[in-house]
Structure formats: structure tokens, C-alpha cells
C-alpha positions as CSV (number, residue, x, y, z in Angstrom):
1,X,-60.6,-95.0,61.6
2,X,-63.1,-97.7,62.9
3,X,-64.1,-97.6,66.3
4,X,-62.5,-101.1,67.1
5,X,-59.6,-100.3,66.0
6,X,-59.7,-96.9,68.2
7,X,-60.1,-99.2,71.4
8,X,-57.6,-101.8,70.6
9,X,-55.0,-98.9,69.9
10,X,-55.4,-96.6,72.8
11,X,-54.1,-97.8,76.1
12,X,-54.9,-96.3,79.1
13,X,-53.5,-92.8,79.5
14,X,-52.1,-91.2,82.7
15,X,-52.2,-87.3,84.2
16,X,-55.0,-85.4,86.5
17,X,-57.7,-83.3,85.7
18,X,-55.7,-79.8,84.7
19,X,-56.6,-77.3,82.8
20,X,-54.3,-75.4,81.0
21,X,-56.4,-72.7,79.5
22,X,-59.5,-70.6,80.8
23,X,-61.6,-68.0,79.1
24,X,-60.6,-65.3,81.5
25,X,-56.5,-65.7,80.7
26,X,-57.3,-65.3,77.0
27,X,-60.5,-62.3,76.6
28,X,-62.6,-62.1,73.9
29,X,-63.2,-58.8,72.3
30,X,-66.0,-56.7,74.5
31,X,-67.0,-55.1,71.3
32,X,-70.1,-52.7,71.8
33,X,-72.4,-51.5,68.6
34,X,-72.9,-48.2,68.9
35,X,-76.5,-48.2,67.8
36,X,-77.1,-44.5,66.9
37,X,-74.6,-44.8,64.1
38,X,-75.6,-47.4,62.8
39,X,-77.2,-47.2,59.0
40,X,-78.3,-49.5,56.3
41,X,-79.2,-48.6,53.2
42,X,-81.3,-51.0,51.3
43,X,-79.3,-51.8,48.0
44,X,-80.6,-54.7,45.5
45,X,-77.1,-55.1,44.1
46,X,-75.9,-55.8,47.8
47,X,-78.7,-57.5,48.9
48,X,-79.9,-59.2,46.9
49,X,-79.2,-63.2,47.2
50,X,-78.0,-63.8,43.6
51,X,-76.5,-60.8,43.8
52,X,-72.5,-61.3,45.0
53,X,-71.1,-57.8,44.9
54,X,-67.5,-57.1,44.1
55,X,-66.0,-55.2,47.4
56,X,-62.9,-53.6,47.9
57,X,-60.9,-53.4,51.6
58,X,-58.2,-50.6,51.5
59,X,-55.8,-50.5,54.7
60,X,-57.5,-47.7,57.0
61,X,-56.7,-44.3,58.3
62,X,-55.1,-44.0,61.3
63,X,-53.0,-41.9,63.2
64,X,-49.1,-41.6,63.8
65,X,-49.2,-44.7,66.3
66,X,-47.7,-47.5,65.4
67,X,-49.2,-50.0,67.3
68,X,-52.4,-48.5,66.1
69,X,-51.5,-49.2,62.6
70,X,-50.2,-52.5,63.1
71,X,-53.6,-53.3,65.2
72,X,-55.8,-51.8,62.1
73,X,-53.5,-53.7,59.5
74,X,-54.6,-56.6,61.1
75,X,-58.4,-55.7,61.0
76,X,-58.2,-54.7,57.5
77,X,-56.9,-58.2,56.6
78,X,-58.8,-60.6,58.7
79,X,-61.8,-59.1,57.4
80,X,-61.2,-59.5,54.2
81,X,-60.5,-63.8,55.0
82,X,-64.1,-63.4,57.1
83,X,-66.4,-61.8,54.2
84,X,-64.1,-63.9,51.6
85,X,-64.7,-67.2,53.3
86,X,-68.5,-67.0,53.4
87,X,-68.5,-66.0,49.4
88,X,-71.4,-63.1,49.9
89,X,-69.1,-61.1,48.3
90,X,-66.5,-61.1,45.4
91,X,-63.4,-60.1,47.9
92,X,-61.2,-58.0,45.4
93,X,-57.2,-59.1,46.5
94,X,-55.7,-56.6,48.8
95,X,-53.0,-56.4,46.7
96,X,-54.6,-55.0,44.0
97,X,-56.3,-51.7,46.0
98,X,-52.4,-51.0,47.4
99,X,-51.6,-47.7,45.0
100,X,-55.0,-46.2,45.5
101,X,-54.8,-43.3,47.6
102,X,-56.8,-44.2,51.1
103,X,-59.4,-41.7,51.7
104,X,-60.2,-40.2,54.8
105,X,-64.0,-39.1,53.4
106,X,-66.5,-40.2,51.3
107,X,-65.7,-37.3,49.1
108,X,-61.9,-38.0,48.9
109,X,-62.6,-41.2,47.2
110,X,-61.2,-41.8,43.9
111,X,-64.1,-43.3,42.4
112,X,-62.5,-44.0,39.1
113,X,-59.6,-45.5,40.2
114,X,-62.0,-48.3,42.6
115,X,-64.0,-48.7,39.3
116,X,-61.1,-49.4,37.3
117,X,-60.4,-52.3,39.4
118,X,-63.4,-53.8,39.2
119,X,-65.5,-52.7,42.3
120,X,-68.8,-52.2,43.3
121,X,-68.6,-51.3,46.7
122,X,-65.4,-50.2,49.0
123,X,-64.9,-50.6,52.9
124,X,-63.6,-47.6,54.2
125,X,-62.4,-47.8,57.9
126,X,-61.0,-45.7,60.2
127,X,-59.1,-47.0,63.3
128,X,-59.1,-44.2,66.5
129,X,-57.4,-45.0,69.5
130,X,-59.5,-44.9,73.0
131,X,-56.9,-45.6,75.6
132,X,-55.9,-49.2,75.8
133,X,-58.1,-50.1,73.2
134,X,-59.4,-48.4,69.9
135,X,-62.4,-47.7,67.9
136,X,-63.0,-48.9,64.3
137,X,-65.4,-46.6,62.5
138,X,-66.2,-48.1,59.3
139,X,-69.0,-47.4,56.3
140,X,-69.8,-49.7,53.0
141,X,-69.9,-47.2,49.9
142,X,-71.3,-47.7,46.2
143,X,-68.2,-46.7,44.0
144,X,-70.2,-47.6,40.9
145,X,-73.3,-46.7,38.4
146,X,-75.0,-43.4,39.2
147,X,-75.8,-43.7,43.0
148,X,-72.2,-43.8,43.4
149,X,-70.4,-42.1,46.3
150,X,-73.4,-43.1,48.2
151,X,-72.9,-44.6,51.6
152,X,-74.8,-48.1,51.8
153,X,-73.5,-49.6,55.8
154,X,-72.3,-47.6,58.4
155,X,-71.4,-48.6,62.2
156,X,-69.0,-47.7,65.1
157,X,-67.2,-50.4,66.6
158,X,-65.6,-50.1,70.4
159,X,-63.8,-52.1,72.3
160,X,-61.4,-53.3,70.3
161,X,-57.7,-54.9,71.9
162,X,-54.6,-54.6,71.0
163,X,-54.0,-58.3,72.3
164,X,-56.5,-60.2,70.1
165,X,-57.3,-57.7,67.0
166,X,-58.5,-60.5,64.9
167,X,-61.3,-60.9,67.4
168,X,-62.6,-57.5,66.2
169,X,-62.1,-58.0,62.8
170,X,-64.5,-61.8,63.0
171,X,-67.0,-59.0,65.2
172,X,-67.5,-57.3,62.5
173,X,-67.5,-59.5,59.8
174,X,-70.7,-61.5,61.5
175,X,-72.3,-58.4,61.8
176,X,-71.4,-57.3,57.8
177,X,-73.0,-60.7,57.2
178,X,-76.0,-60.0,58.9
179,X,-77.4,-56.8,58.2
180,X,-76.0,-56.8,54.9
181,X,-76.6,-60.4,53.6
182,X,-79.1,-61.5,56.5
183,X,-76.4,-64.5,57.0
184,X,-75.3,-65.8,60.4
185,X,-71.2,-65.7,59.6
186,X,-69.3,-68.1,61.7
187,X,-66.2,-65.8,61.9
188,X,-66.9,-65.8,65.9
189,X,-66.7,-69.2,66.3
190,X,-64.7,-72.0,67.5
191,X,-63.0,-74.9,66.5
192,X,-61.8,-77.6,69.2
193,X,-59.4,-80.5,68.4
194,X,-56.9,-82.8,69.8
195,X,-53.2,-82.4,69.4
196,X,-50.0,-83.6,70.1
197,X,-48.6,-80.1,69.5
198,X,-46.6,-79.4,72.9
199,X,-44.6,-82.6,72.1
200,X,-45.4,-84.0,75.8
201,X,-44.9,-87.8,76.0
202,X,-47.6,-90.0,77.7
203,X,-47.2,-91.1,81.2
204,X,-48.1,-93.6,83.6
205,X,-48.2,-96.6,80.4
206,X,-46.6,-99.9,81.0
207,X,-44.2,-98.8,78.2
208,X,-40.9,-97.5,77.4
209,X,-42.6,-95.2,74.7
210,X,-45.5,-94.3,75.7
211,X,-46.2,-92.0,73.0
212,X,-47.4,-88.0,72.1
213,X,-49.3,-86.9,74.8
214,X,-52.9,-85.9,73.1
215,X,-54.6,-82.4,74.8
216,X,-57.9,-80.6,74.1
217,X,-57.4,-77.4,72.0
218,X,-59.7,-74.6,71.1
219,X,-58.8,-72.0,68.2
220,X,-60.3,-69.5,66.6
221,X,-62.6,-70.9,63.3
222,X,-59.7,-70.3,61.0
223,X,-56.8,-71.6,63.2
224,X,-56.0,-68.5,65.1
225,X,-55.6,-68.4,68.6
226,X,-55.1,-71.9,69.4
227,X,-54.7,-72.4,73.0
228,X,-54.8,-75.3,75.1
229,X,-57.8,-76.4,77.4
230,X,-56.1,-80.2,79.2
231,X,-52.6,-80.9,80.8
232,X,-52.9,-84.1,81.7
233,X,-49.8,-85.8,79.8
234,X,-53.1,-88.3,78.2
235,X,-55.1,-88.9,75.3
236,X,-58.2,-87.1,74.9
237,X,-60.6,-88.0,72.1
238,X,-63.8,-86.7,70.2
239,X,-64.9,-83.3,71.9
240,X,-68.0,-81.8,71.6
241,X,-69.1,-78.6,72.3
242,X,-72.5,-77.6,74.0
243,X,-74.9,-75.5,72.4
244,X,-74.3,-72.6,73.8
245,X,-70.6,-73.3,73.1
246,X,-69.7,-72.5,77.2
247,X,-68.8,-76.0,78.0
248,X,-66.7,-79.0,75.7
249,X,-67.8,-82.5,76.6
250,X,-64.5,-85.4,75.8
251,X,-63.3,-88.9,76.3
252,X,-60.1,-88.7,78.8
253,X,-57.8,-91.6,79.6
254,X,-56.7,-91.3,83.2
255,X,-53.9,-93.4,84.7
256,X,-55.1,-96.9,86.1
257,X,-58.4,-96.7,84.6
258,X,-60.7,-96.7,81.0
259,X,-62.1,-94.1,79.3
260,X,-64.5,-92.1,80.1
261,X,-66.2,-88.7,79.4
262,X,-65.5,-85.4,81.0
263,X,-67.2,-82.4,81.4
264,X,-65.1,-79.1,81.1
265,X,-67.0,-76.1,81.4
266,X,-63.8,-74.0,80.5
267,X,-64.6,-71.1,83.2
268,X,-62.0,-72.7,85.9
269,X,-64.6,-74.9,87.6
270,X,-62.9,-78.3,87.9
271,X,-63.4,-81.1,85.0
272,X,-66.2,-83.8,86.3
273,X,-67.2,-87.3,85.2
274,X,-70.4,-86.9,83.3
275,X,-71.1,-91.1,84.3
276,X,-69.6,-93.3,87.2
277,X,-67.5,-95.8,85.1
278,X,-67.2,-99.3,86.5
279,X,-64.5,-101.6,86.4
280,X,-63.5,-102.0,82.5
281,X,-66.5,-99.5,81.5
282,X,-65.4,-97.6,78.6
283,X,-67.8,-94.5,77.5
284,X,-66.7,-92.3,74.8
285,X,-67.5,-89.9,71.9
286,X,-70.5,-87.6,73.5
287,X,-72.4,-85.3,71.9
288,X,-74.8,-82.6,73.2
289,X,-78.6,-82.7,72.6
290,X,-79.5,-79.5,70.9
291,X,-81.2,-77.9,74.3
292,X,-77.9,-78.7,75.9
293,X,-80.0,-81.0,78.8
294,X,-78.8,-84.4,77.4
295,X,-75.9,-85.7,76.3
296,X,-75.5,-89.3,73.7
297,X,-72.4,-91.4,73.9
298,X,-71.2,-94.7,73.5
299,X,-70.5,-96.9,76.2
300,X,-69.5,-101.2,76.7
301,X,-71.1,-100.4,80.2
302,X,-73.7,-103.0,79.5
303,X,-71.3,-105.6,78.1
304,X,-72.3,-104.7,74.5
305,X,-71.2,-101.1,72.8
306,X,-74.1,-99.5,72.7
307,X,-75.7,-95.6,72.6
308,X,-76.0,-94.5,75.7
309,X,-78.3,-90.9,76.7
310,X,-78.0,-89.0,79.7
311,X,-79.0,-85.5,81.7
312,X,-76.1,-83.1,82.1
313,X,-76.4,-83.5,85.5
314,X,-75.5,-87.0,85.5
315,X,-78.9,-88.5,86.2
316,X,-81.3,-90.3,83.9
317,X,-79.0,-92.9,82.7
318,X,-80.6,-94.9,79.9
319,X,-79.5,-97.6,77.2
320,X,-80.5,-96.6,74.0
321,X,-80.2,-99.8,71.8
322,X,-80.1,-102.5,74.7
323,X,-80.9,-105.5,72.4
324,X,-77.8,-105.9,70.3
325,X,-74.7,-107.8,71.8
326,X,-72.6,-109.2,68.6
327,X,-73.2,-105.2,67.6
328,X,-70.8,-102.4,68.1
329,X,-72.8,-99.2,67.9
330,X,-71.0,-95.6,68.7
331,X,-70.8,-92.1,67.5
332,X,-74.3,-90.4,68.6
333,X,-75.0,-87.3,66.9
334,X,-78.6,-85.4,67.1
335,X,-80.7,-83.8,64.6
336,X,-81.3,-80.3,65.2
337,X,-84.8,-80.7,66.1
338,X,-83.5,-83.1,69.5
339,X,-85.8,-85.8,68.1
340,X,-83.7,-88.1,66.6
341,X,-80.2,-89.6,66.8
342,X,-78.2,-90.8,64.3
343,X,-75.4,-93.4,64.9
344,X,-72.7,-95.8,63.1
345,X,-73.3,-99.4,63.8
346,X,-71.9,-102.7,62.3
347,X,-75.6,-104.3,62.6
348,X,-75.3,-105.2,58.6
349,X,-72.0,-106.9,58.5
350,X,-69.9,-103.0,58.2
351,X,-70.0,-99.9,59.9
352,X,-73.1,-97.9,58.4
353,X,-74.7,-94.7,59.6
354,X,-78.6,-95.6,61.1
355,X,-81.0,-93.1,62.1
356,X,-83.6,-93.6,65.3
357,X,-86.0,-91.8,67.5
358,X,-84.6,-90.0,70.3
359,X,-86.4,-92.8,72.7
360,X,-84.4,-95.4,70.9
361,X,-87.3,-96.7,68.9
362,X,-87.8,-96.7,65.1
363,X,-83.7,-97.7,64.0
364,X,-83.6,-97.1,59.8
365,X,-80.6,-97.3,58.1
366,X,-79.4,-94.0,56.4
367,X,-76.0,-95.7,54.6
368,X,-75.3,-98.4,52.6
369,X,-72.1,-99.9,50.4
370,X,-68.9,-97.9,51.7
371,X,-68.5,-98.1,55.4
372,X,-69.2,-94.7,57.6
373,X,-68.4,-93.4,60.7
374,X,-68.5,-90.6,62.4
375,X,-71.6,-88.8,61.1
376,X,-72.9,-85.3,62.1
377,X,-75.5,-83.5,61.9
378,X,-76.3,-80.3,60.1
379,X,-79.2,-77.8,60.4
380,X,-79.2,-77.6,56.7
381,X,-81.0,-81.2,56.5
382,X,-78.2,-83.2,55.6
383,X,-75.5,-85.7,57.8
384,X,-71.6,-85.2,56.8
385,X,-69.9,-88.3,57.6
386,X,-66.6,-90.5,57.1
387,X,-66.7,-92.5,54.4
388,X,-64.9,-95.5,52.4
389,X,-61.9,-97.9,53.1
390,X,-59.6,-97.8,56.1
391,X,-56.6,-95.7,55.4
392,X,-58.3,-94.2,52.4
393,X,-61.5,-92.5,53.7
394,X,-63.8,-89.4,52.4
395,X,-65.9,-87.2,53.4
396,X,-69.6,-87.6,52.2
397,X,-72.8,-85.8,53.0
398,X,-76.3,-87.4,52.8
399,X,-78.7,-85.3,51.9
400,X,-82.2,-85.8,53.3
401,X,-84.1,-83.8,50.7
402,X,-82.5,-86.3,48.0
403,X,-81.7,-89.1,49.5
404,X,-78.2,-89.2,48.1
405,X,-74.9,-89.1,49.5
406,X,-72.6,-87.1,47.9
407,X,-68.5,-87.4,48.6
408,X,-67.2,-83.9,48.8
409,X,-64.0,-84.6,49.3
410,X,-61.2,-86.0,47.0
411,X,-59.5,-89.5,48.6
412,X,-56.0,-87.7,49.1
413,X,-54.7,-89.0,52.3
414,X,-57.5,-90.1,54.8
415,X,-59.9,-87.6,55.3
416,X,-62.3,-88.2,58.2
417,X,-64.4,-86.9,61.5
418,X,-66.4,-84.2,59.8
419,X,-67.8,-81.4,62.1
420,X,-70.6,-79.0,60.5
421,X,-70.4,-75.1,60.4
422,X,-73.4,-73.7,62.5
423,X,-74.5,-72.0,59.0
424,X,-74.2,-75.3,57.0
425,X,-72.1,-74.0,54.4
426,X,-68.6,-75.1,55.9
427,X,-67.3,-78.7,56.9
428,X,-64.0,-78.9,59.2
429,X,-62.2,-82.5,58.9
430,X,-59.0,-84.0,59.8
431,X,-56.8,-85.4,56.7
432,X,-53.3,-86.6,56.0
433,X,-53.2,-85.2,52.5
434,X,-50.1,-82.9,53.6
435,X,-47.9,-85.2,55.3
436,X,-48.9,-84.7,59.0
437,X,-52.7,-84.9,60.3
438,X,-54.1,-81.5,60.2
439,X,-57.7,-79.9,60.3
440,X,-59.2,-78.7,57.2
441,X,-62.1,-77.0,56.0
442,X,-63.9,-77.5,52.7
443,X,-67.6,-76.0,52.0
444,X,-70.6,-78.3,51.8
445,X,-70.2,-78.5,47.7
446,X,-66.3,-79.7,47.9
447,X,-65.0,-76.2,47.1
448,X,-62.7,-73.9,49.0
449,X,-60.4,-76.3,50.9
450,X,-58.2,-74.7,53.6
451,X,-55.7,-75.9,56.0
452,X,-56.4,-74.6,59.1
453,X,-53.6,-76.4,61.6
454,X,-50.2,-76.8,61.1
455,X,-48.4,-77.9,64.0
456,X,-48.0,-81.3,65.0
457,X,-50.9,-83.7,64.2
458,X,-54.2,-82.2,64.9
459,X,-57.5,-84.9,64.9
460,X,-61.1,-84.7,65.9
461,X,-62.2,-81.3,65.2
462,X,-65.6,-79.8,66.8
463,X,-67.0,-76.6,65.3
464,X,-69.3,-74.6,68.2
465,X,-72.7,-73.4,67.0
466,X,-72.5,-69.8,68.9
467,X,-69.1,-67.2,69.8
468,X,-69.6,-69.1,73.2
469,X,-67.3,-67.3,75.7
């Protein structure tokens, strides 16, 4: 969707500053490594990064309780998605391990059987109950070639709830990944979005219908655990999450006025203005600077739309392309390194993606032919972007190290406002392709697409770069 077109549609929104959602109502998982037990067996066939092992996840042992089973069930199969998403590992289909006795040992394994099925490796797991919460106890074994039965990973897991299993499940996964594959997994991390989910209307418009109320979301990487951070009966727009994934930056239409962008630092402290807007000032679609001290956005402010940079605190206001008023110029994104931004402007007669020094100085344009929108930036040295006709658009990546953009997505539906995986490897995106709009994800070559909403019309996604909270 072109910018324009974004301002024209959206009227001004009513509701307060609420918050319907904070970290403390909805714990993570206090997982603690038990250190001691921890062993890692160097293993070229696991390690190795050509190497993509086939591994096995059987349910694990437990005891008698039931909600202890159910709680390990859970673990078994979330784990599975988390080392299956990342493709480190050939993930053999649960389904297939089902009639193989689960072992309680090393030495009760039936070896034959695993290697009948194609395995390398098998996760055995126990689940032990401390209390209100429960242990997981797991170990990585070679079921294959003559160092088999040999252990190869092996780590203690506490603190796991039975409220938000999953949670200990994406713990371990990330730390599987690391040790194991030296990868940073993103199973830990967040996705926020806009949605019209809770079927609110708008208030406060000079309208009979006013519309689907559009809140702030945050959910788990994969969909899970969607909760809502706003209540304010409005439209909230582009979100973007600080570094250190604490705090979500947004554009928020309050009643009686124009946009403008918020600051929510989702531990119950109350939403603030990041700018004084003026008037008919509209400032929208921020984005952090990598050190979290500055913050980009787009903003008429000056009578022109232009890219706007300022501290966290408020202070330091600055115009970042001053010198363009027949321009519209909006969607700020940074390059890992803090030293550049990158931008969508119409300067050349259609929206195209430019590049320029963090000072505003030294504008190059990055895109040409099919307009773009909406780029970000990835630490993998390449910008993922919206790209073609309206109603009809792509997702494309330009790659500095070629200097080619690539679309990596098919033109089913419209496809649009990519947000990059803090690894690189994964791309989340809003399309139409199954009736309603819904987040997707799709890796960086255009393989593995996966729905990840699927209630009401979800927009605007904004992957965090750390487990923040």
C-alpha cells in the first residue's frame, strides 16, 4: 500500500492511552541451565555446517501425572517446529517414531529400530515434576555408525510452567541451536502486529461506521501466545520494536487529533508521545536505531513528508531530508551498523527505496523499475522490501553483495511490510493469499512459507531481534 494512500484512508481514530497487556500478567519461562550437567560432545556429523543430521524426537518419560504429560507432550512437539524451522536438522515426522518403545536410558534404546527409520541422532527427554513447575532433562544420542549409543548433548532444564510450556520448549530449542549448530535460533522471539481480532468498532469518527478497531499485538515467533498490548478502540500502524526488544515504538490515532508515535515500554509505565505534534502534524512509521538511542520516522511536520531522527528521550529533533517539498519520503529503516538509513521516496516519479548517511547526507538510490515500500533492514547485508503494483505486491530482497534484487515471494494476493528474522534466515509479511490478511513467514530464499495468524486481519508485522521480556 502506498503511503498516500495510507493517509488519505485513515481518519482520525478515537480511545486513550490503555494498555491491555503487560509482561508481568503473561510470564515468560524463568528457565535456569543447570551448568554442571551440561555436555557437548564434539561430533563432525552434527556439527559440521554442511552437515544436516537426521534427528528423531520421541514423546518423553514421565510420570503418572497427567498434567505432567500433557505439559511434556507439548515440549516434545514445539521443539520439534523450533529445530524443524531453522532446517539445522532433518526433523524426522513425529508420527513416524510413535511405535518405538520410549526409553528411559541410553541403554534401553532400540537402536535398530531408530536406524530403520532413518536416524542419526535421537532426543531423549525426560520431564520431572518440581512443584508447580517441572524439570526437563534431556540428552542428544548417536543412534547410528559405530559410535552409536554414544551421548553427543546433554543439559538440565528448570523452571519450566505449566501455563506457557511452549516457552520451554523455544528455551531449549535456542540453546540446541547454539551449542550444537553455533546458530542464534529465534524460537524466543517476538512478533508484533496490528489486528482487528477483538472485533471492537472505532470510536469517536464523524461516521456511522466507523470501522474495526486496529490494536497492537505481540505473539510468540510462530503465532502462539498472542496477546494484546493497546485498548484504545483506534488504529494503530507500523510498530517497531527496540533492540533490546523491552519497548514497541507505533503510530496511534487519538480522538480529535493526527497521528502520531507512541512509546510503550510494555512494563505498565504509561504510553508517551515520542514528539509534540502540532496542529495537522502527522508523524508515523518509526524505527529504532540499532543502539536503541535514536529513533527515524516520517513526519509532514515541516510542511513536506520528510525523514525525521530523534533521541528516545524526545530531544534532538532533526529533519533529515529538509530540501524536498513536491517529495513524499517515509519508512526509515537503519542498517545494522547505525550509519546509514534507508528510506522509500517518490523523488523519481514512483516510490523507490534510497539509501543515505545517518546525517542525511550522501542520498543513492538502491531501487529502480517496480515501485517499493516499506524496506528493512537485515544483518545479513541485504534490505527485504515491498515490491510491484498496488493490489498485486511482492516481496523482494536486494542484496548488497550482488546488487540484485531478488522477489521471494510468489504475487498471490498482496504480499507486503516485510520484517527481518534477527538471524537473517526468516522474513515475516502480511498477505491476502488466504482470503483474510494474515502474517506469514517465508525464509530469505522463498522456501518454507507458513501462516502464522489466523484470526481476523492481521497487518504490519515487527520481528524483535532479542527474547526481550
Amino acid at each position: 500500500m502506498r503511503y498516500p494512500s495510507l493517509i488519505v484512508a485513515l481518519i482520525v481514530a478515537a480511545g486513550s492511552l490503555t494498555a491491555a497487556w503487560r509482561p508481568d500478567e503473561a510470564p515468560l519461562v524463568p528457565l535456569s541451565v543447570q551448568e554442571p550437567q551440561r555436555q557437548v560432545i564434539i561430533d563432525e556429523s552434527l556439527t559440521s555446517a554442511e552437515s544436516h543430521p537426521r534427528v528423531a524426537i520421541p514423546d518423553f518419560t514421565t510420570s503418572g501425572d497427567a498434567e505432567l504429560q500433557a505439559a511434556a507432550k507439548v515440549v516434545a512437539d514445539v521443539l520439534w517446529d523450533d529445530l524443524d524451522f531453522e532446517r539445522e536438522f532433518y526433523m524426522i515426522e513425529r508420527a513416524k517414531t510413535a511405535s518405538i518403545p520410549i526409553a528411559a536410558t541410553i541403554d534401553a534404546l532400540p537402536l535398530q529400530r531408530w536406524t530403520e527409520i532413518g536416524a542419526d541422532y535421537v532426543i531423549m527427554a525426560s520431564a520431572i515434576r518440581q512443584e508447580k513447575q517441572f524439570e526437563v532433562q534431556l540428552q542428544l544420542v548417536r543412534v547410528r555408525g559405530v559410535d552409536q549409543g554414544q551421548r553427543r548433548f546433554g543439559q538440565k532444564y528448570s523452571g519450566c510452567t505449566f501455563d506457557n510450556p511452549r516457552a520451554c520448549a523455544h528455551y531449549i530449542a535456542d540453546n540446541i541451536h547454539k551449542d550444537v549448530r553455533l546458530l542464534d535460533g529465534v524460537a524466543q522471539t517476538k512478533l508484533a502486529f496490528v489486528s482487528d481480532r477483538e472485533g471492537t468498532r472505532v470510536v469517536g469518527r464523524p461516521i456511522a461506521d466507523a470501522g474495526a478497531a486496529k490494536e497492537l499485538f505481540i505473539a510468540d515467533y510462530d503465532g502462539f501466545n498472542a496477546r494484546q498490548v493497546t485498548a484504545n478502540r483506534s488504529t494503530v500502524v507500523g510498530p517497531s520494536w527496540s533492540p533490546d526488544a523491552r519497548t514497541l515504538a507505533y503510530t496511534l490515532w487519538l480522538p480529535g487529533r493526527a497521528p502520531n508515535v507512541f512509546v510503550n515500554s510494555l512494563d505498565g509505565r504509561p504510553v508517551r508521545a515520542l514528539v509534540n505534534a502540532q496542529g495537522d502534524d502527522h508523524n508515523s512509521y518509526p524505527a529504532w536505531s540499532p543502539d536503541g538511542n535514536k529513533v527515524a520516522f516520517s513526519s509532514n511536520r515541516s510542511g513536506n513528508w520528510d525523514i525525521w531522527v530523534v533521541n528516545k528521550d524526545g530531544s534532538g529533533l532533526r529533519n533529515l531530508t529538509p530540501n524536498t517539498p513536491q517529495w513524499i519520503e517515509n519508512a526509515p529503516t537503519w542498517s545494522p551498523d547505525g550509519n546509514k538509513i534507508a528510506f522509500t521516496s517518490n523523488r523519481s516519479g514512483n516510490n523507490q527505496i534510497y539509501v543515505m548517511n545517518a546525517d542525511g547526507l550522501a542520498v543513492d538510490r538502491l531501487t529502480s523499475g517496480a515501485e517499493s515500500d516499506r524496506p528493512t533492514w537485515s544483518s545479513r547485508n541485504f534490505i527485504a522490501y515491498t515490491s510491484g503494483p498496488a493490489f498485486g505486491h511482492g516481496i523482494a530482497i536486494y542484496d548488497f553483495t550482488t546488487g540484485t534484487p531478488t522477489m521471494i515471494t510468489d504475487t498471490v494476493g498482496d504480499n507486503g511490510s516485510p520484517s527481518v528474522a534477527p538471524n537473517g534466515r526468516h522474513i515475516a509479511f502480511f498477505t491476502t493469499r488466504w482470503g483474510k490478511t494474515q502474517i506469514a513467514t517465508i525464509d530469505r530464499r522463498g522456501e518454507r512459507l507458513r501462516q502464522i495468524t489466523k484470526t481476523g486481519n492481521n497487518t504490519n508485522p515487527s520481528w524483535s531481534q532479542t527474547r526481550g521480556r
